[in-house]
Backbone bond lengths (Angstrom), bond angles and torsions (degrees), N, CA, C in turn:
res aa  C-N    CA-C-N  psi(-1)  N-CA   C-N-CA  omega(-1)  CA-C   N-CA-C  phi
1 X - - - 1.451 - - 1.523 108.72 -
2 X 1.219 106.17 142.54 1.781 112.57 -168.93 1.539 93.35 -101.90
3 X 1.900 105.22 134.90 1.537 109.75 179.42 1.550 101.95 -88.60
4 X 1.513 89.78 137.17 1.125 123.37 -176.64 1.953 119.19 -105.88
5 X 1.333 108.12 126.29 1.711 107.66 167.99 1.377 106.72 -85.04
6 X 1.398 98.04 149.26 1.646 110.92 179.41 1.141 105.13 179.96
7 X 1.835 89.17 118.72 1.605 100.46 -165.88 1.510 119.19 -63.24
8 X 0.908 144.39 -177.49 1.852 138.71 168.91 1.335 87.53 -68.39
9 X 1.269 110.88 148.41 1.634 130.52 170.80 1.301 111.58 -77.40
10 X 1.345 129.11 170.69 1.601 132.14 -163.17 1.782 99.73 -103.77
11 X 1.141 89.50 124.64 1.199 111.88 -177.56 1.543 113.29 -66.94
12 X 1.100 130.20 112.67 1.424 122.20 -165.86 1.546 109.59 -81.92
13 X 1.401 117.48 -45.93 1.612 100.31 166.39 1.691 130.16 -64.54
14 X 1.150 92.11 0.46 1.774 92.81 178.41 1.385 112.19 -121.48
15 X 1.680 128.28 -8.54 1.322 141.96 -144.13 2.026 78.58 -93.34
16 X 1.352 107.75 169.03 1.122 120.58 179.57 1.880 103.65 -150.98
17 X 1.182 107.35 137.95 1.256 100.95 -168.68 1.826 121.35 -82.57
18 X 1.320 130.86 161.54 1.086 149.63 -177.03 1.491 116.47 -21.26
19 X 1.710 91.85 -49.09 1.394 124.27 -147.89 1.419 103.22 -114.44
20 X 0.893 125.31 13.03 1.408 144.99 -174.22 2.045 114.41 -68.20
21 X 0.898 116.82 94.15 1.693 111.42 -159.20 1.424 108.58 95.53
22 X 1.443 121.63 12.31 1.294 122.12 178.99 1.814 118.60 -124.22
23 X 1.232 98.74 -46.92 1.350 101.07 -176.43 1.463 112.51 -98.31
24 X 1.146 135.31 146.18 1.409 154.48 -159.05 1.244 116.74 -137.42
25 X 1.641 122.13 71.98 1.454 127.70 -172.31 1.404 115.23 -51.86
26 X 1.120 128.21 115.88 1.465 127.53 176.89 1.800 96.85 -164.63
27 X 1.574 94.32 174.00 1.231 104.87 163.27 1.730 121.71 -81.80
28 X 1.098 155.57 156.51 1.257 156.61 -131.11 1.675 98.05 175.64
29 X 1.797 103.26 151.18 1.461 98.10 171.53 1.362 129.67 90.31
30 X 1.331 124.43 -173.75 1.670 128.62 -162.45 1.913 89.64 -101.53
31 X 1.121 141.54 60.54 1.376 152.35 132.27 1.373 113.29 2.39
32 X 0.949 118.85 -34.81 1.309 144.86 175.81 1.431 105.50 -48.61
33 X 1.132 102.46 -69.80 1.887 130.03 -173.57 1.418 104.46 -63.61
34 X 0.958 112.62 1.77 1.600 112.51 -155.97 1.881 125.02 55.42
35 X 1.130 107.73 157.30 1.445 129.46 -154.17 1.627 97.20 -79.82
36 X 1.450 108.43 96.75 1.279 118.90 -178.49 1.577 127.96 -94.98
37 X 1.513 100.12 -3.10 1.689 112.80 168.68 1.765 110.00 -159.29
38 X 1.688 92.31 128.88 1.657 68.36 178.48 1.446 90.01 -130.55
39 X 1.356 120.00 145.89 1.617 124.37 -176.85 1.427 103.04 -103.36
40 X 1.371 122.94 142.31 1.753 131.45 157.95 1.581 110.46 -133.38
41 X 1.146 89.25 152.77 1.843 105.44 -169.16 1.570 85.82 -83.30
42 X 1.476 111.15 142.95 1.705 120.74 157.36 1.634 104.88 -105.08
43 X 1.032 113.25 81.02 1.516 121.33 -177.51 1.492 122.47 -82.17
44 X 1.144 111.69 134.65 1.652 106.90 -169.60 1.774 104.46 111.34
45 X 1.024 128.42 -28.83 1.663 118.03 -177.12 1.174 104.20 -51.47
46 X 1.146 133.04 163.98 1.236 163.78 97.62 1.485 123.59 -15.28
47 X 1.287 112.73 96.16 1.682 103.13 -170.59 1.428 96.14 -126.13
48 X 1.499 106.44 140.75 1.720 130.26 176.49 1.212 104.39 -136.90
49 X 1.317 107.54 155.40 1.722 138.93 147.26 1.085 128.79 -88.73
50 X 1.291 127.62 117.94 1.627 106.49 -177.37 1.394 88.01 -143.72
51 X 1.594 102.34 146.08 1.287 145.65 -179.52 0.974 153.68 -59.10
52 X 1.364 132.93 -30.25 1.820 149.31 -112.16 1.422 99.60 -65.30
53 X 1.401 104.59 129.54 1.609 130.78 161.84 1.825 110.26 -39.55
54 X 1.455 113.18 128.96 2.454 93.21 -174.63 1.317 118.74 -44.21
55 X 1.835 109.83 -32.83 1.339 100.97 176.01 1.683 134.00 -85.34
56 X 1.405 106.83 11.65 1.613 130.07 -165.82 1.448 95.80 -113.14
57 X 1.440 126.61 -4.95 1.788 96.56 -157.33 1.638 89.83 -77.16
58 X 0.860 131.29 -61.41 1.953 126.38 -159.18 1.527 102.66 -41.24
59 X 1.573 114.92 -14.20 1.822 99.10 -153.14 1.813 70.55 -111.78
60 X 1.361 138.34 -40.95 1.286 111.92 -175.07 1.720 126.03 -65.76
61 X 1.578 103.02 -28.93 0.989 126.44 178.56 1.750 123.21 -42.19
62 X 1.635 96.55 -39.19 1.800 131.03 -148.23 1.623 65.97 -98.99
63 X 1.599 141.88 -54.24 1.388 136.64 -133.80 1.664 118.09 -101.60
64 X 1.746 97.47 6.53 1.471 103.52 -160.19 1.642 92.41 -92.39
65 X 1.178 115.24 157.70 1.612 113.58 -162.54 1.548 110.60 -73.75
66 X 1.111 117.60 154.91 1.775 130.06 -171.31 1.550 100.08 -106.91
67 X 1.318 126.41 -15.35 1.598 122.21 150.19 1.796 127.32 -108.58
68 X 1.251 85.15 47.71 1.513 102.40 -175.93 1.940 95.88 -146.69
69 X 1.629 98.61 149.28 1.709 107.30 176.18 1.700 102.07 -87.49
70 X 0.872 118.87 120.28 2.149 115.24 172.87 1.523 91.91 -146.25
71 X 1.653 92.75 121.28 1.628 102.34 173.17 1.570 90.06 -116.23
72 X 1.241 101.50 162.80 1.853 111.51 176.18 1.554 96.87 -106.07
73 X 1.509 106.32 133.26 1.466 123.45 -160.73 1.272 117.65 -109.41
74 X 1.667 106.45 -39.61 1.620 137.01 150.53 1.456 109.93 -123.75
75 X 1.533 103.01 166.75 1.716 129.07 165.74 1.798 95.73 -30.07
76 X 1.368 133.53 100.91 1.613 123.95 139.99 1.706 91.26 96.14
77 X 1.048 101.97 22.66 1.705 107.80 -178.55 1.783 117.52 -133.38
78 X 1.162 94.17 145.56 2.060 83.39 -169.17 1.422 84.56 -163.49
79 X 1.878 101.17 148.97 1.724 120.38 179.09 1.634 93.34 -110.15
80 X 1.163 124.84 97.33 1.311 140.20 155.14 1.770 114.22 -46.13
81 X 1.635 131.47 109.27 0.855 131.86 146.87 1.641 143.81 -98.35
82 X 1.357 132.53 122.95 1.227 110.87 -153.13 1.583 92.08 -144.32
83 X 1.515 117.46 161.37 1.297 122.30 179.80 1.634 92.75 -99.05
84 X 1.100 137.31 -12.14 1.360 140.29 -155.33 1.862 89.58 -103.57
85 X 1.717 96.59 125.41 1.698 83.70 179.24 1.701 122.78 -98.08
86 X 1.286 106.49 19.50 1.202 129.43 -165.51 1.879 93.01 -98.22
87 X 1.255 123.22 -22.06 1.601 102.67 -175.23 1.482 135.14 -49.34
88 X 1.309 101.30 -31.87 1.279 121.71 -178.25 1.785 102.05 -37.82
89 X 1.338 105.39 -51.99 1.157 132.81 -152.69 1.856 104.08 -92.05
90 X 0.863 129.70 -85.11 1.633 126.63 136.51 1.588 108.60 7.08
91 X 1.163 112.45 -71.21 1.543 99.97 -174.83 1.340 112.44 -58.40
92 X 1.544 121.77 -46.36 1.314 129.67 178.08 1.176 100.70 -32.13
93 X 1.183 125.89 -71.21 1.630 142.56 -136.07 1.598 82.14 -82.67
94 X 1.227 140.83 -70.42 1.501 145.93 -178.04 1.453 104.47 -33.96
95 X 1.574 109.22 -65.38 1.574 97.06 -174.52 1.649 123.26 -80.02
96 X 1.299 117.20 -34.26 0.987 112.02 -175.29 1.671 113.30 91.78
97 X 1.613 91.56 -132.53 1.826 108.41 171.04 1.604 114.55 -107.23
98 X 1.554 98.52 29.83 1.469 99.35 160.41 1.282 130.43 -78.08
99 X 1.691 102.25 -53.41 1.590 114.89 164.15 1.303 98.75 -117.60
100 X 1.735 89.23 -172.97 1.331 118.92 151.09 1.192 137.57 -99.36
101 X 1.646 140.38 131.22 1.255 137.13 -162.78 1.364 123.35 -115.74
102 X 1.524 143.44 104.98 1.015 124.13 -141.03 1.859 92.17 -130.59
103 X 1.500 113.09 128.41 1.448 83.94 -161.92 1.752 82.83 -119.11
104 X 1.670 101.09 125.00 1.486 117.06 179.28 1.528 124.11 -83.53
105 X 1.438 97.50 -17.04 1.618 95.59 177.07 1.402 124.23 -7.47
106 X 1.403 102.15 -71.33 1.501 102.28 -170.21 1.552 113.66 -51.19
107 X 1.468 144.64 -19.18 1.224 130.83 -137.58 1.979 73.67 -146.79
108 X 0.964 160.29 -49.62 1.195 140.67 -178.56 1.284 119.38 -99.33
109 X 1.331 103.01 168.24 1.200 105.88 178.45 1.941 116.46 -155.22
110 X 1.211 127.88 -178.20 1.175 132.19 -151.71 1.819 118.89 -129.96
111 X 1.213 98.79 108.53 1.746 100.11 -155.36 1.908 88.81 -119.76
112 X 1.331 117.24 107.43 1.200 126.12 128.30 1.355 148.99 -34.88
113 X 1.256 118.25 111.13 1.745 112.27 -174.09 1.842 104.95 -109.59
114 X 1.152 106.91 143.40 1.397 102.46 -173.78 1.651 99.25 -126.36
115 X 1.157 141.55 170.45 1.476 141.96 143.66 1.416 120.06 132.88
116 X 1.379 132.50 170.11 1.444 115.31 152.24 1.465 141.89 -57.16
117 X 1.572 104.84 -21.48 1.338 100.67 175.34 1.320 111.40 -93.39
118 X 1.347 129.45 36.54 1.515 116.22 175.73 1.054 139.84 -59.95
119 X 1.252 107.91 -43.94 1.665 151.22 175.23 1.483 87.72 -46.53
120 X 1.126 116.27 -82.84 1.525 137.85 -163.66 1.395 97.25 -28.07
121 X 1.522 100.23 -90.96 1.461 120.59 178.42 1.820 116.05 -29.96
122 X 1.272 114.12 -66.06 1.501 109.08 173.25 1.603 109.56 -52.88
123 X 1.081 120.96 -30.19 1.734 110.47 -168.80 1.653 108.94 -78.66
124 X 1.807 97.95 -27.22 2.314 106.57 169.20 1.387 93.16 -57.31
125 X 1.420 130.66 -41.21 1.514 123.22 -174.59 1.656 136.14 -76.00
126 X 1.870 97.06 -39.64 1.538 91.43 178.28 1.690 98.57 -137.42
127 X 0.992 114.78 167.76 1.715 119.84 -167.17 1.636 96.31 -103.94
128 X 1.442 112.23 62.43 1.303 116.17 -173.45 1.294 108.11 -127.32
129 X 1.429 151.93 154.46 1.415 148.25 169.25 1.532 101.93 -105.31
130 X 1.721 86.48 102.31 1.855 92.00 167.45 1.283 113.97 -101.69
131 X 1.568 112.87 44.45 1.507 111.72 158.32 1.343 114.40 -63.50
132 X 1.375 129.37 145.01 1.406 128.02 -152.10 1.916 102.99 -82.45
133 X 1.382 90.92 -18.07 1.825 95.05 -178.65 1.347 99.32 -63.72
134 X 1.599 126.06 -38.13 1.536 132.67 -137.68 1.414 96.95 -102.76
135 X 1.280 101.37 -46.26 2.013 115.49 -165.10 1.775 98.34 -113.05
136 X 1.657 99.06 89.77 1.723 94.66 -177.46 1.142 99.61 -86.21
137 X 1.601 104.50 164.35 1.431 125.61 167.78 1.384 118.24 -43.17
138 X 1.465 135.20 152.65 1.328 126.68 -179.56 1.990 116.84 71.27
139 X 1.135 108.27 8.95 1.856 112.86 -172.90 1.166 85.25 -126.83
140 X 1.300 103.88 125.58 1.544 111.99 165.97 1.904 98.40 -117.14
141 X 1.457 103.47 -167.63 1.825 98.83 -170.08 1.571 84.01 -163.30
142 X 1.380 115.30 152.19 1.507 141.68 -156.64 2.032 85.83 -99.77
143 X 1.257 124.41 130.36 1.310 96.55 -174.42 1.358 89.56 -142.29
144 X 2.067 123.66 -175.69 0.980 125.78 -170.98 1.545 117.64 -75.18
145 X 1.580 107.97 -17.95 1.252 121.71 157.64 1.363 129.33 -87.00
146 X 1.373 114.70 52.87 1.361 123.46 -159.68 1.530 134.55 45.29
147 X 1.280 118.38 -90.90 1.741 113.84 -173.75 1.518 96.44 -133.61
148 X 0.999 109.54 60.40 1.834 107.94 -163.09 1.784 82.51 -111.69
């Protein structure tokens, strides 16, 4: 087994989120029209990067957890989400010197959009078609706004 670093995982009763001094829950906007997007933080996941070596991707792929969210974002690349704050660490030990495991918790975080205007709103942002036929569940995409 190949030794592996891995920082202590984020402590969820002491962890503080990203967005913390930043976001200001309220209503916002023409209210009027009714409430056409509403965003919430999923705070507390478990967030990783993982890696796979060209000749590892099928065996990391097969090895990434089945109670955890991991979409592939690029070629041999995937954003691991997990309620378990131990993955970071778990994957290590699972993959080994297949990939690499990079666990972001501390520095990202996970914002939900809900409503009818979603569509709308994400498409003012990226020149992408998130019609649900086009942009399936589980595909994420490397974007000009980073990993959004």
């Amino acid at each position: 087994m190949v030794e592996v670093f891995v920082a202590t995982p984020t402590i969820a009763d002491k962890a503080s989120s990203p967005l913390d001094g930043h976001l200001l829950p309220g209503t916002y906007g023409n209210s009027n029209a009714g409430i056409g997007v509403t965003l919430s933080e999923r705070f507390g996941l478990a967030i990783c990067d993982v890696c796979a070596w060209p000749d590892e991707v099928d065996a990391v792929r097969g090895a990434l957890p089945k109670t955890a969210t991991a979409f592939e974002y690029a070629p041999a690349r995937w954003t691991v989400l997990s309620e378990d704050p131990q993955t970071a660490n778990s994957l290590s030990n699972t993959l080994g010197d297949q990939a690499t495991v990079v666990d972001l918790s501390h520095g990202r975080t996970v914002i939900s959009m809900s409503g009818p205007k979603v569509e709308w709103v994400l498409a003012k942002l990226f020149a992408i078609d998130f019609h649900i036929n086009t942009f399936k569940p589980q595909v994420g995409l490397a974007t000009a706004h980073h990993e959004i």
